[in-house]
C-alpha positions in Angstrom: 147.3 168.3 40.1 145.0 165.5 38.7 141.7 167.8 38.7 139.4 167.9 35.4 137.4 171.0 36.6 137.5 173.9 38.8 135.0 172.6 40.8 137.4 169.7 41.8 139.4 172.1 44.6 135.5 173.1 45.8 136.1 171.9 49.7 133.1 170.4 50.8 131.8 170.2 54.8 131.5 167.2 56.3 127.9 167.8 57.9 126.7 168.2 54.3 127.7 164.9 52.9 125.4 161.3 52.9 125.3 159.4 55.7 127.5 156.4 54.6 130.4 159.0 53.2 130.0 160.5 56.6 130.5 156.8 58.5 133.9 156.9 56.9 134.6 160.3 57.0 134.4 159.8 61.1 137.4 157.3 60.9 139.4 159.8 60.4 141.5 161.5 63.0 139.3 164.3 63.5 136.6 161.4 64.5 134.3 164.0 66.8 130.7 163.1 66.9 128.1 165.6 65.1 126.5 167.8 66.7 123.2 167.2 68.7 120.7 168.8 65.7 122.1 166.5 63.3 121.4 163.4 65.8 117.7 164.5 66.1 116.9 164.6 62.3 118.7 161.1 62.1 116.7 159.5 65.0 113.1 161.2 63.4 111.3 160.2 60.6 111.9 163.1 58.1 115.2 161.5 57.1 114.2 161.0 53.4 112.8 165.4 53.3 116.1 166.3 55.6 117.9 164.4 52.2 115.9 166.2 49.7 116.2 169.4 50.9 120.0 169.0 51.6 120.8 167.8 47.5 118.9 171.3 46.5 121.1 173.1 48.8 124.1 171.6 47.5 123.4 172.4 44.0 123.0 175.7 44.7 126.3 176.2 46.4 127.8 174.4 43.5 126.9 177.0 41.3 127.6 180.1 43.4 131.1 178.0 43.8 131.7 178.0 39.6 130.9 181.5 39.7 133.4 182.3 42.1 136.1 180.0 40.4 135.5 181.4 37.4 135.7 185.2 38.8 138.8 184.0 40.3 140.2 182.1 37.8 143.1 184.3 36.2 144.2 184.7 39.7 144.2 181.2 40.5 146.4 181.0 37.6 148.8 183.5 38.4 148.8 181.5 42.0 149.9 178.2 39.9 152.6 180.0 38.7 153.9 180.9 41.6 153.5 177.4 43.4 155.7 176.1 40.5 158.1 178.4 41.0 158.9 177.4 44.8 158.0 173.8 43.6 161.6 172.9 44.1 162.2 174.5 47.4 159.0 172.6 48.4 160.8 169.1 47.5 163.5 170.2 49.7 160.6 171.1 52.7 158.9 168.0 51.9 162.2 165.6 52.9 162.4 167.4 55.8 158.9 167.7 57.7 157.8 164.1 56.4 159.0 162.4 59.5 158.1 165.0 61.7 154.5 164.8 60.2 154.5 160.7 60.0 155.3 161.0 63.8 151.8 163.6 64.5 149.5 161.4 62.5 150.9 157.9 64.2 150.1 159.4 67.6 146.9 160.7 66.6 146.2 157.2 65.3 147.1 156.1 68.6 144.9 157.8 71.0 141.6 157.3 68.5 142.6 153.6 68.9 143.1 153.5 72.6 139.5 155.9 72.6 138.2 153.4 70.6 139.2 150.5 72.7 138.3 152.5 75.6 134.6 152.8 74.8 134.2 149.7 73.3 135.1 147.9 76.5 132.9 149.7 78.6 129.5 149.0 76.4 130.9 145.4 75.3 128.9 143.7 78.6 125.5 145.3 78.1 125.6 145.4 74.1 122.5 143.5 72.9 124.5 140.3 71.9 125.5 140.4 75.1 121.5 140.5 76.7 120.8 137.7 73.9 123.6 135.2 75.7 122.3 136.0 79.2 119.0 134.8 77.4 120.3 131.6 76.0 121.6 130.9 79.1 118.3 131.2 81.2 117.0 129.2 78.3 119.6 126.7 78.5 118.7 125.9 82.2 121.6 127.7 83.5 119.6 130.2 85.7 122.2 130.8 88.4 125.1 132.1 86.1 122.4 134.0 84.2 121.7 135.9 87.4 125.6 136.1 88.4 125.3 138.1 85.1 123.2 139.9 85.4 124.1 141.4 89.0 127.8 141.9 87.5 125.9 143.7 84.2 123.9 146.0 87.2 126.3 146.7 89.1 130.1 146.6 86.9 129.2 147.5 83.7 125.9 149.3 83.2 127.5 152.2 85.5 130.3 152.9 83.4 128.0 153.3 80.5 125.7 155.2 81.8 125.0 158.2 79.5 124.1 156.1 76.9 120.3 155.1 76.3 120.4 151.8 75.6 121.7 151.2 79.0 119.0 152.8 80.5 116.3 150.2 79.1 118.7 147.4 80.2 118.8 148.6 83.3 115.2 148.8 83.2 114.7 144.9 81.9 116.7 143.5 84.5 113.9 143.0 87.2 112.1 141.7 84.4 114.8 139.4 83.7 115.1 138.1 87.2 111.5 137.8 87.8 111.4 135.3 84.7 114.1 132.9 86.1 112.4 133.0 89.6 109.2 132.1 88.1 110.7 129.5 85.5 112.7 128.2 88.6 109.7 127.8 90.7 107.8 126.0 88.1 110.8 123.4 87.8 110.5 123.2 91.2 106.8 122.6 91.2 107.1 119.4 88.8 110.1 118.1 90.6 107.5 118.1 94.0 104.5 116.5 91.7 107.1 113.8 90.1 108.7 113.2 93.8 104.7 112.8 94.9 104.2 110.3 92.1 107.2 108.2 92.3 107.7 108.1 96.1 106.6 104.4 96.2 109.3 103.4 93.7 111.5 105.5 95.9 110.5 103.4 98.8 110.4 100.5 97.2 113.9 100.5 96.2 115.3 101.3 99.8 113.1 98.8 101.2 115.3 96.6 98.9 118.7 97.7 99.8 117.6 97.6 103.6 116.6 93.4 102.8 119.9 92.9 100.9 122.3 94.7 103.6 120.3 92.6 106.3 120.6 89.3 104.1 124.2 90.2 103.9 124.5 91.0 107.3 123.0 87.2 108.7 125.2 85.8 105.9 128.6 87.3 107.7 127.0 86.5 111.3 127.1 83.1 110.1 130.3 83.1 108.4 131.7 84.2 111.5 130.5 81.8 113.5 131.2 79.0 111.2 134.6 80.3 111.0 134.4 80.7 107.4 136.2 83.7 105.3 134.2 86.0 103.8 134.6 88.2 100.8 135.5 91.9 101.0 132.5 94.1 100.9 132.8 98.3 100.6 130.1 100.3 100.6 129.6 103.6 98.5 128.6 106.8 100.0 126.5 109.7 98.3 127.1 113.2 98.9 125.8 116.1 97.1 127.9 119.5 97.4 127.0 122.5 97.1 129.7 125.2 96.3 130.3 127.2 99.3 130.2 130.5 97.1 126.5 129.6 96.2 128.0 128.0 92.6 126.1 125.6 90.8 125.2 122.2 92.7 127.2 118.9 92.1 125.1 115.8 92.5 126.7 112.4 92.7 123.7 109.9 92.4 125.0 107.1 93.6 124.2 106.8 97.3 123.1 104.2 99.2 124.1 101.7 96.9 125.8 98.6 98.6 128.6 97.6 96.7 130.1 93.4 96.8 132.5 92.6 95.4 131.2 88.9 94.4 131.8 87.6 91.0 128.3 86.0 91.3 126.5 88.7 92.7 123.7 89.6 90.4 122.9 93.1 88.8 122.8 95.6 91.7 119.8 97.7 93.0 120.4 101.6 91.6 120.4 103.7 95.1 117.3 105.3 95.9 118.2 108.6 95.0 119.3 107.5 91.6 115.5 107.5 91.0 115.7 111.4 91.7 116.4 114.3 90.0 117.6 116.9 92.7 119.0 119.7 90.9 115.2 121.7 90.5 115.8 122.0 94.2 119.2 123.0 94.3 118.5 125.5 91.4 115.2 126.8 92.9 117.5 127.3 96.4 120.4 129.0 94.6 118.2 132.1 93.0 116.1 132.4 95.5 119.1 133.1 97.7 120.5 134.8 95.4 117.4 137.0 95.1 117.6 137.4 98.8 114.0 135.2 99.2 115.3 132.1 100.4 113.2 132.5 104.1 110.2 132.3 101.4 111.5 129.5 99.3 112.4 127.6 102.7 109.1 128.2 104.0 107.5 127.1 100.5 109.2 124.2 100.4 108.1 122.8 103.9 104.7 124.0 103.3 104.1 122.2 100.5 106.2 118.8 101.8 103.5 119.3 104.9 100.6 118.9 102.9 102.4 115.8 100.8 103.4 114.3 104.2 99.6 114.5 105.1 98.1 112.6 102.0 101.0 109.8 102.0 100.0 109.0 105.7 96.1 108.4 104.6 95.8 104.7 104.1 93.5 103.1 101.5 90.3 101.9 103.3 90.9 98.2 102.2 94.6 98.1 102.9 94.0 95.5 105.6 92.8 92.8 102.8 96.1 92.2 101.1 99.5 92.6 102.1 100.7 94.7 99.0 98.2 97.6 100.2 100.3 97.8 103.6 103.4 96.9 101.3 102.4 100.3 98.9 101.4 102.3 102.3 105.5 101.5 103.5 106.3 102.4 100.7 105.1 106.1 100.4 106.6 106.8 103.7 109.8 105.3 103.2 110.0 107.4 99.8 108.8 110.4 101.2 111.5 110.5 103.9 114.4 109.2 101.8 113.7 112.5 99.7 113.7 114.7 102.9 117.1 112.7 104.7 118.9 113.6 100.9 117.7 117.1 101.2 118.8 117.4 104.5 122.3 116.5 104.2 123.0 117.7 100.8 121.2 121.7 101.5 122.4 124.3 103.8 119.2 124.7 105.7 116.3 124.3 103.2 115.1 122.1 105.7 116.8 121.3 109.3 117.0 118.0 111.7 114.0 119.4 114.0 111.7 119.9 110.6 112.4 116.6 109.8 111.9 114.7 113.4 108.7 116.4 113.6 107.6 115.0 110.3 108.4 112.0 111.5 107.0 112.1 114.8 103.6 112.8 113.1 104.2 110.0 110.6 104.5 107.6 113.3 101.8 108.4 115.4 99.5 108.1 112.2 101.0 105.2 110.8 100.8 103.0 114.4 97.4 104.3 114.5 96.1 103.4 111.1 98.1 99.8 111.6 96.5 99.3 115.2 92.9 99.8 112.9 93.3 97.6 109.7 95.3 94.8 111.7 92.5 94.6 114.2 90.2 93.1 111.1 92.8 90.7 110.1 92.2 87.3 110.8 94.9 84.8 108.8 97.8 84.7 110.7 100.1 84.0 107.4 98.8 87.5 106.3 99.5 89.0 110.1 103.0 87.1 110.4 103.6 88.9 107.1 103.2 92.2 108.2 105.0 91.9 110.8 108.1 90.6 108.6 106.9 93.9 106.6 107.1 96.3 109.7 110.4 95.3 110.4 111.6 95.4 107.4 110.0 99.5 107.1 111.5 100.4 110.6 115.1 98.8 109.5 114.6 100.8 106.6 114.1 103.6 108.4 116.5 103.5 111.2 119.2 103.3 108.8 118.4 106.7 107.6 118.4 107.8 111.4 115.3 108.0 112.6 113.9 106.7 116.0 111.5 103.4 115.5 111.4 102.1 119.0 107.5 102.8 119.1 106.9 100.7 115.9 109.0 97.4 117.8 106.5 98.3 120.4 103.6 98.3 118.6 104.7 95.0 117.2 104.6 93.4 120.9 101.2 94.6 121.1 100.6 92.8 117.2 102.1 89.9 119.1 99.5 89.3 121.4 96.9 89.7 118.7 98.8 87.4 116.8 98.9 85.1 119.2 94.7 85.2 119.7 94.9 84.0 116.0 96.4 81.1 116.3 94.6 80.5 119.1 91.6 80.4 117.3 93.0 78.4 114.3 94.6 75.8 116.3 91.1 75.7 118.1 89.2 74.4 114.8 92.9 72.3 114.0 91.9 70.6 117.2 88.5 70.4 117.1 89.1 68.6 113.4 91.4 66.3 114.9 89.2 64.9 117.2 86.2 64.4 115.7 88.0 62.8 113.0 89.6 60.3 115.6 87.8 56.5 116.2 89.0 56.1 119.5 90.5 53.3 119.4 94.4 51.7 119.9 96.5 52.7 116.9 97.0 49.4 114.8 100.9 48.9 113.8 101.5 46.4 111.4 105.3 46.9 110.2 108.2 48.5 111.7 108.2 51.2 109.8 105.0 52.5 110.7 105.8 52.2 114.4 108.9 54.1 113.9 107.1 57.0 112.1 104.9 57.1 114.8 107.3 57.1 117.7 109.2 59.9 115.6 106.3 62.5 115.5 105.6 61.0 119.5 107.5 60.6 122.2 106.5 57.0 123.1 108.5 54.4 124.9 107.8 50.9 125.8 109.7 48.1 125.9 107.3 45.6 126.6 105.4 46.8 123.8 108.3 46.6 121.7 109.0 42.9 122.1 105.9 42.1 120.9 105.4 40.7 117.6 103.5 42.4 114.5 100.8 43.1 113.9 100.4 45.2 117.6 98.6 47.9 119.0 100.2 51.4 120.3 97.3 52.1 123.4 96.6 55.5 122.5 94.7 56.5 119.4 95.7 58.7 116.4 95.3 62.0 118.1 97.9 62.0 120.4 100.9 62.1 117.9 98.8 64.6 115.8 97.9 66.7 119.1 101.2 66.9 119.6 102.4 67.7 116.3 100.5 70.3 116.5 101.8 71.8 119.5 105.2 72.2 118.1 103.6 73.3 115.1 102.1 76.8 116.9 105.5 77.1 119.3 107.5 77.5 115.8 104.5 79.8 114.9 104.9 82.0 118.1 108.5 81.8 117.4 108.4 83.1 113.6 106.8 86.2 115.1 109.3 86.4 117.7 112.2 86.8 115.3 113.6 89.9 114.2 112.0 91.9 117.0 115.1 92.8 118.7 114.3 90.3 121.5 116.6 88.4 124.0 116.8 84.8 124.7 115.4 85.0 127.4 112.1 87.2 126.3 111.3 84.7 123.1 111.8 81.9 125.3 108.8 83.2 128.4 106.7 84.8 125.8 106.6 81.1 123.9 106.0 79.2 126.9 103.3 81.9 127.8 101.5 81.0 124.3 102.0 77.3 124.8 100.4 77.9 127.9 97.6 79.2 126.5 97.3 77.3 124.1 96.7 73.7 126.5 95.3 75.5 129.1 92.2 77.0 126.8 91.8 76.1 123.4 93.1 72.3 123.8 91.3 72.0 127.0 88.1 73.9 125.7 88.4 71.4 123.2 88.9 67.9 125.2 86.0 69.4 127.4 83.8 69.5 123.9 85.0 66.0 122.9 83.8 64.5 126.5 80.7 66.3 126.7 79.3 64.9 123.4 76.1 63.4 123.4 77.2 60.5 121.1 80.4 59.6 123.1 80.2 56.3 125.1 82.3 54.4 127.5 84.8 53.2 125.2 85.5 56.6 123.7 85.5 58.4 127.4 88.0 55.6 128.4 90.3 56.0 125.3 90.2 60.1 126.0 91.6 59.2 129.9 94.5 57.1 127.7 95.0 59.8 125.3 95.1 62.8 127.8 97.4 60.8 130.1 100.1 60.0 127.4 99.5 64.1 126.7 100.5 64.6 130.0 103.8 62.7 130.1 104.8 64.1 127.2 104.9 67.7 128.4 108.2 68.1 129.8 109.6 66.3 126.2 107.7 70.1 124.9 109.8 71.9 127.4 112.5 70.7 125.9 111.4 71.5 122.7 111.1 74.8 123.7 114.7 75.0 125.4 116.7 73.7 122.5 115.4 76.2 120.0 115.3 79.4 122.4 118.5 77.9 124.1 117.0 78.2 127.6 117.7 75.7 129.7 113.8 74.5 131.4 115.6 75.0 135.2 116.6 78.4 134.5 115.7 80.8 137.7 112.2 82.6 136.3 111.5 80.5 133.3 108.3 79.7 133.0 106.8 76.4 133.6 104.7 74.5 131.3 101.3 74.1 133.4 99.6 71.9 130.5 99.7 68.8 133.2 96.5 70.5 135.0 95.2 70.6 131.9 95.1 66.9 131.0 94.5 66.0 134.5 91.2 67.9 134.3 90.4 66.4 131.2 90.8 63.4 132.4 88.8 64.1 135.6 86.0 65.2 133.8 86.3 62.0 131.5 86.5 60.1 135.0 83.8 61.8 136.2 81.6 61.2 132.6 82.3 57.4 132.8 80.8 57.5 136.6 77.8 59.0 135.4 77.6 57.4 131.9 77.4 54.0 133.7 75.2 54.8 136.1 73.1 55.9 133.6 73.3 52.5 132.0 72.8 50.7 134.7 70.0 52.6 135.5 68.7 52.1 131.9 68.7 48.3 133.0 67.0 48.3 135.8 64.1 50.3 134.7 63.3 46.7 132.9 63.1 44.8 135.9 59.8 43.1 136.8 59.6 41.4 140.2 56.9 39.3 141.0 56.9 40.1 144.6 54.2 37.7 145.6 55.7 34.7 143.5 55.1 31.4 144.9 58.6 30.2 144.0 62.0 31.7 142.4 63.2 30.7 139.1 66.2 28.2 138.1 68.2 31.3 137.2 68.4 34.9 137.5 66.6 37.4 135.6 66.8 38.5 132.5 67.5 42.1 132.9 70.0 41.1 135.4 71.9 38.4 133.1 71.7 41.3 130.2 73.2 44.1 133.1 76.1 41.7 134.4 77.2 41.4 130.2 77.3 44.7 130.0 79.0 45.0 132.7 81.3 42.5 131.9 82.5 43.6 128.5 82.7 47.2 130.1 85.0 46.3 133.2 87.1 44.6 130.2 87.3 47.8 129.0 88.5 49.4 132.3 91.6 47.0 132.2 92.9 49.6 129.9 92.6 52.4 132.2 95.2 53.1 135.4 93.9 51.2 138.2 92.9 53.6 140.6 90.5 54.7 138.0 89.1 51.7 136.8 89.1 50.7 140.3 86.8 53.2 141.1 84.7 53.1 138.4 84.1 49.2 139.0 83.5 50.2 142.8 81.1 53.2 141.5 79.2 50.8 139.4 78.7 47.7 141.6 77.8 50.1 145.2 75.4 51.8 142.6 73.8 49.1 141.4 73.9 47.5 145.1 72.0 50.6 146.3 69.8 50.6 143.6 68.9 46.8 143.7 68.0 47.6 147.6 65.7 50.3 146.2 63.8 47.8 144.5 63.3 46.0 147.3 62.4 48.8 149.4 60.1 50.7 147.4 57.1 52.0 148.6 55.0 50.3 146.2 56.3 46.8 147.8 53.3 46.4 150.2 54.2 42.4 150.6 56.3 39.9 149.4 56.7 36.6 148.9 59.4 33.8 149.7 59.8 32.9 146.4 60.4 37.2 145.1 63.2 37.0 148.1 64.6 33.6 147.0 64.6 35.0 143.2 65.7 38.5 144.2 68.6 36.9 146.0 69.7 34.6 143.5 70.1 37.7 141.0 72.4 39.5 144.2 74.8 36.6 144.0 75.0 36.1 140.2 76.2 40.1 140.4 79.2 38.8 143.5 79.9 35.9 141.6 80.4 37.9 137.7 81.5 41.3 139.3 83.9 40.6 141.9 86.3 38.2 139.6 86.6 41.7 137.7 87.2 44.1 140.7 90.0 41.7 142.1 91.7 41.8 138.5 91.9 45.4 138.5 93.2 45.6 142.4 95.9 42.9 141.6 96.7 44.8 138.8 97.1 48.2 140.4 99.0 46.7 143.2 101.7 45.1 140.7 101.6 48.7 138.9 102.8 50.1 141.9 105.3 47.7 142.7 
């Protein structure tokens, strides 16, 4: 009714209008798609020609159309007159078919919707905003959902749109897709196995740590305990790492191995070992490659390449034997290294196993005894060797608390022991040998109190008669008896610092310390009383201060096996214990000293004689005896003084040695085959020189015998 022109009623196809009037056009009911010819000259590139040529066609049909409107015209007129006429009867159709018709065209709106809906939700998952998320998410990292994705895009979704083409090339970009995030995941992987290589020291480090505080805290409540005292509560806070069961995304909780006080004082806490790692590259690496059904090549990978890293941390440094941080940095690889493979183990389903792991270990331990048996062998400071062995301990500890076997290592350390032990054999060897060339040999001078009591405190010395005597005094052995002795205590606490810690009983510390103190008097301290006697510039005074020395030595040995039993708690009588045998030692000592002081006199005796000059045809003796003679009997004299000192079976002999030698020697004189004749007056001379030796000689020989036999009463 509102048309200008006749060509307003023109109807006009659908197929032959633009293609954004057509868009709309297909929301109509009638919303079927246009036919297949149409959709090729759409998709081409002769869209703009298609156009041209379809305007010119138009225009053409317009005008055939006013010509047939116009032919037509006077009937269309005559047809307006009748539709006016029944315009009223069509008001009264209207009323009637308008619901009937509302009713059609709500139900036709209805199942284009529901179409609509229909389609929509079938293409919604692979549309290309769709693709674009899974893309943000492998971007993200979030390569495991990406894959759950796209295996519900393959196999849900992609199916039930299957006729169309973009599908197709999804379809198609899916094993590109998954290729990517294996290949992304694998290089993530690949730096997490570089930064693990790097780092494992710190790694190492930091469980050494927690290993020295739970054993610090561990002596500190043996003690409390047997003091009585109450200790503070103390919880300690696990680390687990779970993977979901339906191959979901893993949850790690880094906070393992961390040792928890609860001490108001306690200081900031060491992080946990594994707080120093990153797992989840594993975890993620693990998921896709199971979900990619490679994980038997991911597995195999993974141990391959721990393998080789296992093999480079077990080559020491060529000078780690010179200080202890390179065996210190050496623990400390190895401890990292299997900290890394103990969390994998327990927080993966197989990646690796408990037989991958012991055999690791089993070739870690072989190397790492056998590279500590090398550099230890060149070590010769026993501070540096008593260290290591602290260090050892402290690794296997470590080590054992993750699980693993260290009885060889607690063996190896025995073997350490007795290298240890050579040492300080050889550095108590020089502390001797210092000690007594430094010594004068002679009675230690006390002046004061005090200075007695500081000596008797490093010494066990006890005499009473000695002690009634006024000050200034003399103590009758010289100064290195008490530092001898000092000494000796000095490598027993030595032998027993090694001891410690090596999972030893009472009973072991206790024989393998008497062993060493054994040693120790029996060679080096005898080796060196042995050098000391045999000296070419030692004389009679200084052989008979040795016999003094080495007897007080002796007496004090079983005051050393006490000293031994009150800090192994071993009683000396036990069944089995060994005995301290230094006694022998001293008593050879002093033999050889006895036997020195023989032949030194001798000697000198000898010396004196070679200077007598007998007149053997002498008219007439002289008014005295001879002056070789009188010079021998001072000697002697002021020597058999000396032999007061000494225990009188000793200085008794040495006085009988001295006078039958110089008896026998004086008859050589006399019977010498150069003495073809002699006079009265070379007898009368030589005799007078035989009884000035009775009458100086025997005074001292009687001295000494009263003076044994009182001893002995």
């Amino acid at each position: 009714s509102g048309a200008t022109s006749w060509t307003d009623f023109v109807p006009i196809h659908i197929h032959t209008l633009p293609s954004a009037v057509r868009c709309v056009a297909l929301t109509t009911p009638c919303c079927s798609p246009p036919p297949p010819p149409h959709r090729s000259v759409y998709d081409g590139q002769e869209h703009g020609l298609f156009m041209d040529k379809l305007e010119g066609r138009i225009r053409n049909h317009d005008r055939e159309i006013e010509k047939m409107c116009n032919h037509h015209f006077q009937g269309f007129v005559d047809s307006i007159t009748e539709l006016l006429k029944v315009r009223g009867e069509a008001q009264k159709l209207k009323v009637c078919t308008m619901g009937h018709d509302c009713s059609r065209w709500c139900r036709l709106q209805q199942c284009n919707i529901a179409a609509t809906i229909d389609k929509l939700s079938h293409c919604l998952p692979g549309t290309l905003w769709e693709g674009a998320g899974h893309q943000h998410e492998c971007l993200n990292p979030r390569y495991y959902p990406a894959l759950r994705t796209l295996e519900q895009l393959e196999h849900t979704c992609l199916p039930r749109a299957s006729h169309y083409r973009f599908c197709t090339i999804m379809a198609e970009n899916i094993l590109v897709l998954r290729t990517q995030i294996r290949d992304i995941a694998m290089s993530d992987l690949k730096d997490f196995l570089e930064s693990i290589r790097k780092h494992s020291d710190k790694i190492g480090e930091t469980a050494m740590k927690q290993a020295q505080l739970q054993r610090t805290l561990d002596s500190a409540l043996s003690h409390q305990q047997r003091t009585g005292l109450s200790r503070r509560p103390r919880k300690e806070a696990g680390q687990s790492t779970e993977v979901n069961g339906q191959g979901g995304s893993p949850v790690s909780e880094q906070d393992s191995g961390i040792l928890d006080v609860e001490d108001e004082e306690e200081e900031e806490e060491l992080p946990g070992a594994q707080d120093l790692v990153d797992f989840s590259p594993v975890y993620r690496c693990l998921h896709i490659y199971t979900v990619l059904g490679a994980r038997d090549t991911f597995e195999s990978y993974y141990r391959k390449q721990r393998r080789k890293q296992a093999r480079l941390v077990l080559q020491p440094h060529s000078n780690m034997h010179e200080t202890l941080d390179g065996y210190r940095m050496f623990f400390n690889h190895i401890v990292g290294f299997f900290v890394v493979e103990d969390h994998v183990l327990h927080t993966t389903r197989g990646l690796v196993n408990r037989a991958y792991v012991e055999e690791l270990w089993e070739l870690a331990l072989s190397k790492t005894i056998a590279a500590l048996r090398t550099h230890s062998s060149y070590c010769t400071d026993p501070d540096l060797v008593l260290d290591l062995k602290n260090l050892i301990v402290l690794f296997a500890d470590t080590l054992q608390g993750y699980g693993f076997l260290v009885n060889q290592l607690f063996d190896m350390l025995l073997e350490m022991r007795e290298q240890y032990g050579e040492i300080l054999l050889k550095k108590w060897s020089g502390t001797f040998r210092q000690i007594l060339d430094q010594d004068n040999y002679s009675p230690i001078p006390v002046s004061m109190e005090e200075e007695y009591r500081c000596i008797v405190g490093q010494f066990p010395f006890q005499d009473p008669e000695l002690e009634k005597l006024p000050y200034p005094k003399k103590l009758p052995f010289s100064a290195f008896v008490p530092k001898v002795y000092v000494q000796v205590k000095e490598f027993i606490y030595a032998c027993l610092k090694f001891s410690e810690d090596l999972h030893l009983s009472s009973t072991e510390i206790d024989d393998m310390i008497r062993k060493s103190t054994n040693l120790l008097l029996t060679r080096t301290l005898s080796n060196c009383l042995q050098y000391a006697i045999k000296k070419k510039n030692v004389g009679l005074a200084e052989l008979v201060q040795i016999i003094i020395n080495t007897t007080h030595l002796e007496q004090s040995c079983h005051f050393l096996e006490g000293f031994i039993s009150n800090i192994t708690n071993i009683p000396p009588d036990t069944i089995n214990a060994t005995k301290l045998y230094g006694m022998a030692t001293f008593k050879d000592a002093r033999h050889t000293a006895e036997e020195e002081i023989y032949t030194n006199l001798n000697q000198k005796i000898d010396q004196f004689l070679q200077l007598a000059d007998y007149d053997w045809i002498a008219p007439q003796a002289g008014s005295q005896a001879s002056d070789y003679l009188s010079d021998l009997i001072a000697f002697l004299c002021s020597t058999f003084a000396v032999f007061t000192n000494l225990p009188g079976k000793v200085a008794q002999t040495a006085c009988m040695s001295a006078c039958k030698h110089l008896s026998t020697s004086l008859l050589q004189l006399l019977l010498e085959a150069d003495v073809r004749q002699v006079s009265m007056g070379a007898l009368q001379q030589f005799n007078l020189d035989v009884k000035e030796c009775e009458r100086e000689c025997c005074p001292f020989l009687c001295t000494i015998i009263n003076k044994q036999k009182k001893n002995q009463t």
